[in-house]
N, C-alpha and C positions, 0 to 999 in steps of 0.2 A: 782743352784748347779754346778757339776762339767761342764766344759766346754770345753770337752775330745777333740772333733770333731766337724768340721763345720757343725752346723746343716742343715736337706733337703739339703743336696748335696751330693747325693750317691756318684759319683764320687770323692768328696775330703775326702770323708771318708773311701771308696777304698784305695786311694793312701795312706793316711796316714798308714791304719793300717800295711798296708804292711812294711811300713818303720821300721815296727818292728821287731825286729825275736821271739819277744816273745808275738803274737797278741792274743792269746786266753787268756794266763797269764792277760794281760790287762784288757780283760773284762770280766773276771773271777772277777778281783778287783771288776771293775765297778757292776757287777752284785748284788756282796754280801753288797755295800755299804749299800743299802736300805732292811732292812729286817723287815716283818711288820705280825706279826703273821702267820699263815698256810693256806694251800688250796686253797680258791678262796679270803681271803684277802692277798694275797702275791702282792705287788703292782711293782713286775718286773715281775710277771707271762703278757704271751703274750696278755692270754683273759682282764686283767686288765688296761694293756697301751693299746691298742689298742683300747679301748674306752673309758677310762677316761686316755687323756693325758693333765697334767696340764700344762706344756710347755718343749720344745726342750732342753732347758737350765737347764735338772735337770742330776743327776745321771740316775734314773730308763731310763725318757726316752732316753738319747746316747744311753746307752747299748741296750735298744729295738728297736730304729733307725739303730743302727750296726746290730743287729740281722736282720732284716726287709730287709734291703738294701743287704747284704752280706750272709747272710746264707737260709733266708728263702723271696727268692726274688719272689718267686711262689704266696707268700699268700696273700691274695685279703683284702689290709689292704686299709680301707674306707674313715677314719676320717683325709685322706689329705688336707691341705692349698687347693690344686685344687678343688679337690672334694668339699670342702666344700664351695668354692668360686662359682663354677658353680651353686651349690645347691642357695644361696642367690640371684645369677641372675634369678633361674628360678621362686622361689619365688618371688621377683621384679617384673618380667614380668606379675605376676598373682594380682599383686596388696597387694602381703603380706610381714610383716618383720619376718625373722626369727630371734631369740635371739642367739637360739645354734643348732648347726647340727647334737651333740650327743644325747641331751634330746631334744628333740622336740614334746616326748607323754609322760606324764605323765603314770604309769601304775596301779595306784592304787588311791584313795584317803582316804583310810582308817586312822585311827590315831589310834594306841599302844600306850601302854609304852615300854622305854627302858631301860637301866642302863648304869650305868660305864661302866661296861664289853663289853657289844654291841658296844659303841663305841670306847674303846680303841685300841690304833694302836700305832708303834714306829717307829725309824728309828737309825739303827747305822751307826755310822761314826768310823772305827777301827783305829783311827789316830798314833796308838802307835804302833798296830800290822803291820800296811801299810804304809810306809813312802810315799807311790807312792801318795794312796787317799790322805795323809796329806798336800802334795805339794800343794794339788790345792784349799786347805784351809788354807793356809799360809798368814800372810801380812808381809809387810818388815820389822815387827819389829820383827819377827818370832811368834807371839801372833796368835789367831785364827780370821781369817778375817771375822767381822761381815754380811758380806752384801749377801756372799756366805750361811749363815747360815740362814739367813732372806731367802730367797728363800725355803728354805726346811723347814722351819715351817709355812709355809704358803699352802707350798703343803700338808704337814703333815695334817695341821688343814681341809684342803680343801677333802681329807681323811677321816679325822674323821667325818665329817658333813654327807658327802653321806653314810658309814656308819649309823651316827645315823637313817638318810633318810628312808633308807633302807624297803620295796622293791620299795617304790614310787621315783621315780626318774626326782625330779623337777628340776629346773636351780637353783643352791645353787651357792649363790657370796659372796669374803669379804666386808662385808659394812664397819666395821673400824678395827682398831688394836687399844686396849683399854693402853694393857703398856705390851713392852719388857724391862725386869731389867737384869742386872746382877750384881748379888747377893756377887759374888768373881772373881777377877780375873784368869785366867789360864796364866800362864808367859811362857809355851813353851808348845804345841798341843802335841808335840811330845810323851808328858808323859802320854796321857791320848785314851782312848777311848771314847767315847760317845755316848750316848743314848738320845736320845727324845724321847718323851714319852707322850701322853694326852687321853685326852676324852673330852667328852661334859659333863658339870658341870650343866648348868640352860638353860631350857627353853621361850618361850614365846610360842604363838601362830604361827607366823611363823619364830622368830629367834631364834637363839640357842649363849652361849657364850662356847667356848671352852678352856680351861686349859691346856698347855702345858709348860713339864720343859724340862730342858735340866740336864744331869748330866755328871761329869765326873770321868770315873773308871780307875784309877791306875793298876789295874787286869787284869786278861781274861774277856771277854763277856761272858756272863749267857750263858746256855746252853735255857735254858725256859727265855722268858721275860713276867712278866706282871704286872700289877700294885702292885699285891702282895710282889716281892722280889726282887723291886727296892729301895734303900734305902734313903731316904731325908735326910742324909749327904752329899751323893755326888755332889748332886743340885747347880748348882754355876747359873743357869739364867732361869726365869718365864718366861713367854710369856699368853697372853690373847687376843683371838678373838673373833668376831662378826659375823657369818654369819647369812643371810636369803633366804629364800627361795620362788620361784617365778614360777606360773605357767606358761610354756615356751608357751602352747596354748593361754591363757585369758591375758597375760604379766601380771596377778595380784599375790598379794602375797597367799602362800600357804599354808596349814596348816599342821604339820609339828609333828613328832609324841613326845609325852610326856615324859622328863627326870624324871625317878622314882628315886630316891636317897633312898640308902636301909640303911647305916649306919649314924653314928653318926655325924664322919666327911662329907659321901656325904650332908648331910642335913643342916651341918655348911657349907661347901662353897655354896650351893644353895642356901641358906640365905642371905651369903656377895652377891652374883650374881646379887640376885633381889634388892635388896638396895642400892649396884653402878647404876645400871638402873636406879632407880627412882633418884637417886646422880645427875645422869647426863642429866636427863630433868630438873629437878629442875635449875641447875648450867646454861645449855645454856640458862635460862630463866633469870635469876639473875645475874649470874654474865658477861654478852655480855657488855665489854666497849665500843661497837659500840651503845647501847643504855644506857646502867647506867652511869655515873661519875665512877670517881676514887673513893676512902673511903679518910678520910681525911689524914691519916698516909701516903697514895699513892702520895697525891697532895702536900703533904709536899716536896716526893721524885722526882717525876715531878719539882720542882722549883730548887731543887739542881743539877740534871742534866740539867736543863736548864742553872743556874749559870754557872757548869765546861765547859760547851758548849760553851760557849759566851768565856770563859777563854781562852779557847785551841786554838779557831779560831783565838783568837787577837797574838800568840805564832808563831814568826817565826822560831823558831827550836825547834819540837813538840817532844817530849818525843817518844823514838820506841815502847814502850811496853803497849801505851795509843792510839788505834783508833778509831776514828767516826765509829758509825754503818755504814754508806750510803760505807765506804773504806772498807769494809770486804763482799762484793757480790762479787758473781763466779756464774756464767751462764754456763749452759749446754744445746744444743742441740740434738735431736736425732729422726729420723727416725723410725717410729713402724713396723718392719720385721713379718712375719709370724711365726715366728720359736720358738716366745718369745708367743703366743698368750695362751690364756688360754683352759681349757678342752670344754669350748665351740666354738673354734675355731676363733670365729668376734672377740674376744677384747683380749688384752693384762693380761698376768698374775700378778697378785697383787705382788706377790714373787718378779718378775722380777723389777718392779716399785720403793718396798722397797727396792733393792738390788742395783740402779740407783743413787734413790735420797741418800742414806747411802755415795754411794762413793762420791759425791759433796760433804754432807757437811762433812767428813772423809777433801776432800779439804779447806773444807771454813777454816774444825777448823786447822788443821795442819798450814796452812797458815797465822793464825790469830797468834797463839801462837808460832811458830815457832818450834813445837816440833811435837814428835810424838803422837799422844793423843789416849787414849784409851776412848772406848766405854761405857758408863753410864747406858744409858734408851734411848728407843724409848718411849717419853711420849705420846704420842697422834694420832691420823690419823683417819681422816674420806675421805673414796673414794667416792665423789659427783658425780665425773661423771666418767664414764668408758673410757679407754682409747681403742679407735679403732683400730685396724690391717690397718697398711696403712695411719694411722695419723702423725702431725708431734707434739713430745711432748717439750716444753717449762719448763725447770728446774732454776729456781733462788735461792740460799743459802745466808742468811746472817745470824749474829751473831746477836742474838737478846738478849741475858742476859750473863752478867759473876757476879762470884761470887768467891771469895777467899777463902780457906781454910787454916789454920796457926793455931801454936802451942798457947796455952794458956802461957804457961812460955814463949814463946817468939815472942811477937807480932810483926809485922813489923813495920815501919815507917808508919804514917800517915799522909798524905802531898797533897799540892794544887797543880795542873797539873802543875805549873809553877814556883816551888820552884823547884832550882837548885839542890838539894840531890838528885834525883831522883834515882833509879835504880833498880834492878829485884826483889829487895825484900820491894818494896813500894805499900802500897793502900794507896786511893786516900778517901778525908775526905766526898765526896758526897756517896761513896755508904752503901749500908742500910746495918746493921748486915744479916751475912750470914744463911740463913735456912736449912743448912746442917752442918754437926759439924764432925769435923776429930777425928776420930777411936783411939783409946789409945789399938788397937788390933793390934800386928803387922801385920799379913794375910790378915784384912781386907782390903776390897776395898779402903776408903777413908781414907788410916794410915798418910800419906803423905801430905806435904802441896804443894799447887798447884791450879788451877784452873780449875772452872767449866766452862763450856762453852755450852751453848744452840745456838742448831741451828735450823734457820726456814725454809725449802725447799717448796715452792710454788711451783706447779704444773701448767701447763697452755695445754689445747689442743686444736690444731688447723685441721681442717677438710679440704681436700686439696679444697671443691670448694668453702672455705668461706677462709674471711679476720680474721675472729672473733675469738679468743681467748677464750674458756672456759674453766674454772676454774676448774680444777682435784681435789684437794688435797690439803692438807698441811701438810710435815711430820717433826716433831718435834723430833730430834734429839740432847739427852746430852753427852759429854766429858769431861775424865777429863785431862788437861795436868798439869805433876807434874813441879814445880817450879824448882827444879835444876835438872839437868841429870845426874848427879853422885855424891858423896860422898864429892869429891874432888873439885867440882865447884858447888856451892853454889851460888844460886841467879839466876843462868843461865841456860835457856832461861828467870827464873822470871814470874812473876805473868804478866798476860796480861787481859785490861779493856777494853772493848766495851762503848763506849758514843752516845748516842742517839743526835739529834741536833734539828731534828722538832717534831712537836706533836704527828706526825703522828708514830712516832720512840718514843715516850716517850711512848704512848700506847704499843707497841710491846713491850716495856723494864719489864712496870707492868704485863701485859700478861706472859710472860716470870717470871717472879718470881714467880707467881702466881703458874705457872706449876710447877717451883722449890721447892714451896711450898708442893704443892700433893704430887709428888716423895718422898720428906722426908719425909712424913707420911704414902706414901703404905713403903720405906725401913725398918722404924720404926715399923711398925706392923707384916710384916715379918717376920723382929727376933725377936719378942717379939713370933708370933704365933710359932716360931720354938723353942724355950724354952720352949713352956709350956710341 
């Protein structure tokens, strides 16, 4: 979230605030950013952050860091990087691992039911009313900067889970992110407020998936928010999590208490919940190209990228708007600070991680396409392995699928990489019809012809007393960038092709459509469930 003040460092957060004359006004803003029902669920109230902080880098906590450091410097605040570092050494010393420094006793092991209700939570962003907050949600195309907003539905959902928890209080972590969509674009933040908004949909035994939207209001903010009179027109982006839960004494998994679904609809999304699940064991059993074949329609498309491959390379002046997958990698490096770390203190916040890998490949695809691109879907992410406080994390982006979008009445040129016509409004005769189909809606998202663009951000983490690399993550991130940037120029920056050249890269290309494929069918079902 907001990234107001240097975090842990009382002193630069002294100076700065002072350099204000309007310092209280400040975090007045800050304070109200995060507002998440009453009483002891208010997640800027003191007793809230000061034990469940999900990381340095959100809204709630600056403002309660500010508070902490500056006004209430007396108060015997626990869950510090020190503190909790000392606590793991003396742990160590005794022969044990501690997981988390917050939860570290379970207090119950009882198992309820719950409902919607129990666990719903929100969080507003007043972007229309507050130009200040809006700033720090801004990207250079003035559009709302996704990666900034990944963080806060992460902590959102991380929220919602200890909630449903509630009173047992086990080690609850993201295991994946199932799919962030956006549903319609917002063309300037400036116009709108926003609400987030979830709960827990479906259970297991010891996971939970949680639902969360985002909406955008034109209007004043509700005076009351709650599931009830929030309205599903204004929904412009879905979001779906994964968490589990973990007994932080036995490090085994927990058992976790029962989602009761009381209406019509809670019983229809608990339904779709349990059937993705079972969707998604079935699929990493079936469809893993590290052990199946392609389908024969694949291995057809496999030979034709191969062909254009072979074409391109023999091409001493290579078309601009046509690159090898292996030319579209961008690497990132970065150091794991404590500041970023999650509410159990040892590992890094999920938020923060999707908010990382977003802005690489925000890099890869800007780079790739030459344009501005906006933001699609987060299709996929599973967290394998946790990322440690004091690690060094390893980021790789490449362009693993494109796909064109173009008008029915006027199709573009279709052409071999090496035909001299070339130009920004050419596709190329190897790649396969497109699984996404352009909007005849002016508003909607995909009205525009332009190009898709998936990206693949590999994760790697390295521990400082090994050489070894282990494998975090993969987060698969889609953009769209549109083919002309104005009215007036036509064709320009143009459509842009990702080409695969080894085997290894024709696998990521099918992978990659395949994804392209799901995506059209949850956007499809979407509007169709919003029409009925």
């Amino acid at each position: 979230m907001m990234n107001i003040y240097a975090k842990g460092r009382a002193l630069s957060i002294w100076k700065r605030a002072s350099s204000f004359r309007n310092v209280t006004r400040k975090f007045q803003v800050a304070s109200v950013v995060l507002k998440q029902g009453n009483g002891s669920n208010d997640p800027t109230s003191v007793e809230d952050l000061a034990t469940r902080p999900d990381a340095n880098a959100t809204t709630s906590t600056d403002y309660y860091e500010y508070s902490r450091v500056v006004k209430d410097a007396a108060r015997d605040f626990k869950a510090t990087w020190l503190n909790a570092l000392a606590e793991r050494k003396a742990q160590l010393a005794q022969g044990k691992v501690i997981d988390s420094y917050v939860y570290s006793h379970i207090k119950s092991t009882d198992v309820i039911d719950k409902t919607t209700k129990d666990s719903f939570a929100y969080v507003v962003l007043p972007f229309r009313d507050d130009p200040v907050v809006a700033d720090f949600y801004v990207n250079a195309a003035g559009r709302l900067r996704m990666g900034q907003l990944f963080q806060d539905l992460d902590s959102l959902a991380g929220k919602i889970a200890y909630k449903h928890a509630a009173p047992v209080e086990p080690m609850i972590v993201t295991a994946s992110v199932d799919r962030i969509y956006l549903l319609k674009p917002l063309d300037t933040i400036a116009d709108f407020n926003i609400i987030l908004s979830g709960s827990v949909i479906y259970t297991g035994r010891s996971s939970m998936e949680i639902t969360i939207t985002a909406r955008a209001l034109p209007g004043d903010i509700p005076k009351e928010i709650s599931g009830d009179n929030l309205s599903d027109d204004d929904i412009f982006l879905t979001a779906s999590f994964t968490f589990v839960a973990r007994n932080p004494e036995t490090h085994k998994s927990l058992a976790i208490n029962r989602f009761l679904p009381l209406t019509e609809k809670e019983w229809m999304e608990f339904k779709r919940a349990e059937s993705r699940m079972a969707s998604k064991k079935l699929k990493s059993r079936n469809m893993d190209l590290e052990k199946n074949p392609p389908t024969n329609e694949e291995s057809v498309l496999v030979h034709s990228l191969w062909s254009a491959s072979k074409e391109l390379a023999g091409l001493k002046n290579k078309p601009t708007n046509i690159v090898f997958m292996k030319d579209t990698n961008v690497k990132s490096t970065m150091f794991m600070q404590p500041q970023y770390r999650n509410r159990h203190s040892y590992m890094i916040f999920g938020g923060y991680l999707m908010r990382q890998t977003f802005e690489l490949a925000y890099c890869c695809a800007a780079s790739f396409s030459h344009a501005l691109p906006r933001f699609v879907s987060l299709d996929s992410l599973t967290f394998n392995t946790p990322v440690p406080v004091g690690s060094v994390l390893h980021m790789d982006a490449t362009v693993v699928y494109t796909e064109h979008l173009h008008e029915d009445s006027s199709k573009p040129k279709v052409l071999s990489v090496s035909d001299s016509a070339i130009d920004g409004n050419t596709i190329f005769h190897f790649q396969p019809t497109p699984v996404n189909n352009l909007s005849l809606h002016e508003n909607d998202f995909l009205s525009k012809p332009g190009t898709l663009i998936q990206i693949k951000v590999d994760t790697m983490v390295q521990e400082l007393a090994s050489e070894k690399l282990q494998k975090s993550g993969s987060f698969i991130y889609s953009f769209f960038a549109p083919r002309d940037l104005d009215d007036e120029q036509l064709g320009s920056p143009g459509y842009a092709t990702v080409v695969p050249e080894s085997y290894s890269e024709m696998i990521e290309y099918i992978q990659g459509r395949r994804r392209a494929t799901e995506t059209a069918l949850y956007a499809k079902s979407i509007k169709e469930n919003s029409e009925k």
